[in-house]
C-alpha positions in Angstrom: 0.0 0.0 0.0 1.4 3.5 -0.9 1.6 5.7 2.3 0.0 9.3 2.2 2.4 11.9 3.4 -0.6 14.8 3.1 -1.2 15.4 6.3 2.1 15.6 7.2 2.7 18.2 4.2 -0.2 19.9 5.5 0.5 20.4 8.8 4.0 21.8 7.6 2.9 24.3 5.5 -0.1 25.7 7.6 2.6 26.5 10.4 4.6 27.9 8.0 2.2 29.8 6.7 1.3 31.5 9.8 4.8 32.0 10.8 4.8 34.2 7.5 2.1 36.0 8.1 -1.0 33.6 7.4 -0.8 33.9 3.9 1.0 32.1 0.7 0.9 31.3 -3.0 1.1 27.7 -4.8 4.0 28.5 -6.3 5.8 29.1 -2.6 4.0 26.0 -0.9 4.9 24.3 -4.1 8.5 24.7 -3.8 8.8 24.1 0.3 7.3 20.9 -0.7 9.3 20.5 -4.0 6.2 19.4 -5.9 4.1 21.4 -8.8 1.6 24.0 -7.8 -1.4 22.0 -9.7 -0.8 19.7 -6.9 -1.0 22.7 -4.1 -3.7 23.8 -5.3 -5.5 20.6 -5.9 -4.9 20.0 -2.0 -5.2 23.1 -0.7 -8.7 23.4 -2.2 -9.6 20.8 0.4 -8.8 22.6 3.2 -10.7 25.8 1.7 -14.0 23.7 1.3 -13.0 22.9 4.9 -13.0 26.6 6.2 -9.1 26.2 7.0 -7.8 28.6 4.1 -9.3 30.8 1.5 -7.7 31.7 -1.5 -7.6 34.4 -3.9 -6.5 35.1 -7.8 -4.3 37.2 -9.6 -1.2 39.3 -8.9 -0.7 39.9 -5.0 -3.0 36.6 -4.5 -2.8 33.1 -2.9 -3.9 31.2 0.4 -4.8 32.4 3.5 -5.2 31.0 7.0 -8.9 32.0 8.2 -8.7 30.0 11.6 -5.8 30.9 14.4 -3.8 28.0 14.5 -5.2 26.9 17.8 -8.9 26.5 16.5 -7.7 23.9 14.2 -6.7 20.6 14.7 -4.9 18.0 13.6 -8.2 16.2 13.0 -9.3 18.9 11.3 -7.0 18.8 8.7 -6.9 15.2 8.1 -10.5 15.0 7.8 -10.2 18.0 5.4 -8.2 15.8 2.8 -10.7 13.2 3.2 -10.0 10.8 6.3 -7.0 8.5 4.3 -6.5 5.6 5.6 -4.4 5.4 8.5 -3.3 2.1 9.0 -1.5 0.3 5.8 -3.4 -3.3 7.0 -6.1 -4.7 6.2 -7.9 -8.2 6.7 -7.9 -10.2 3.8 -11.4 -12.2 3.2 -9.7 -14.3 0.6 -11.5 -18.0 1.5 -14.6 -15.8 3.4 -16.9 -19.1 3.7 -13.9 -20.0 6.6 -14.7 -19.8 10.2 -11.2 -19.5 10.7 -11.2 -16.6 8.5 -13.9 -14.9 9.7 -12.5 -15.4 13.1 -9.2 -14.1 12.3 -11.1 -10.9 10.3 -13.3 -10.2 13.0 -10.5 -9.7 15.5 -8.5 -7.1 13.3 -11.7 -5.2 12.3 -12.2 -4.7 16.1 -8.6 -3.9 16.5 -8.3 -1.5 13.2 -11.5 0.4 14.4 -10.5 0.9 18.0 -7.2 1.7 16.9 -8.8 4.4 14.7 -11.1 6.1 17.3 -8.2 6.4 19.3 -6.0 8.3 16.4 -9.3 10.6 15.8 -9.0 11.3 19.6 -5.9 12.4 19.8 -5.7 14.2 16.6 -8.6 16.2 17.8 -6.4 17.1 21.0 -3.7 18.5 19.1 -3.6 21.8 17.5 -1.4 23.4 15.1 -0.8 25.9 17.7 0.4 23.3 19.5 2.9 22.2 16.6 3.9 25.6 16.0 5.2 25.9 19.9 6.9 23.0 19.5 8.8 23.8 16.5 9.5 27.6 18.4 11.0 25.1 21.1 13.1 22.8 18.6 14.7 26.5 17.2 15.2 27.4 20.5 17.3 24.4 21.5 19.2 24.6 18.3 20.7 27.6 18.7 24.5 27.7 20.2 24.3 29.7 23.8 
């Protein structure tokens, strides 16, 4: 299964963002994340429809924040790009007339989905305020005294 770095890219650029002032172009978020800005805006039309950004045309345009960083959450944004999966398993119902199967299947469906309620949880307890203090921290520590 291919993994979804999104979120991740995301939650970059959104702090980022408002480090800079809340506001960015395609082509800027495109090169940060050294992809095209078809893609950018492709993605960060999401989190527009989601009330995260708003964007505007033309010379002087681009995408805005139009939340604080600490009314959003990580949640937020990964329901925003349209929940992808989390988890790169999955059951396989190959011989599903199996008991044994079944069996096996019912257990990981039950572990998958409590697995998943608990990633929701604490995605929705985390906000890109809260990302954006830490990377304020990680500079901080970096620096020679």
């Amino acid at each position: 299964m291919r993994r979804d770095g999104r979120l991740s890219r995301m939650l970059h650029v959104l702090v980022h963002m408002d480090k800079r002032g809340g506001k960015a172009t395609s082509e800027t978020i495109a090169l940060m994340l050294g992809t095209n800005p078809v893609v950018v805006r492709r993605t960060m039309g999401t989190l527009k429809a989601a009330g995260i950004v708003s964007s505007e045309g033309g010379h002087g345009g681009g995408w805005t924040l139009v939340r604080d960083l600490g009314a959003i959450t990580v949640r937020d944004v990964y329901l925003a790009l349209g929940a992808p999966p989390a988890l790169a398993l999955e059951a396989a119902t190959d011989h599903s007339s199996c008991p044994v199967e079944q069996s096996a299947v019912a257990a990981l469906e039950t572990i998958f989905g409590e697995t998943e309620a608990f990633m929701l949880l604490r995605m929705g307890e985390i906000s890109l305020a809260d990302i954006g203090q830490d990377f304020e921290r990680r500079v901080r520590l970096a620096q020679p005294r």
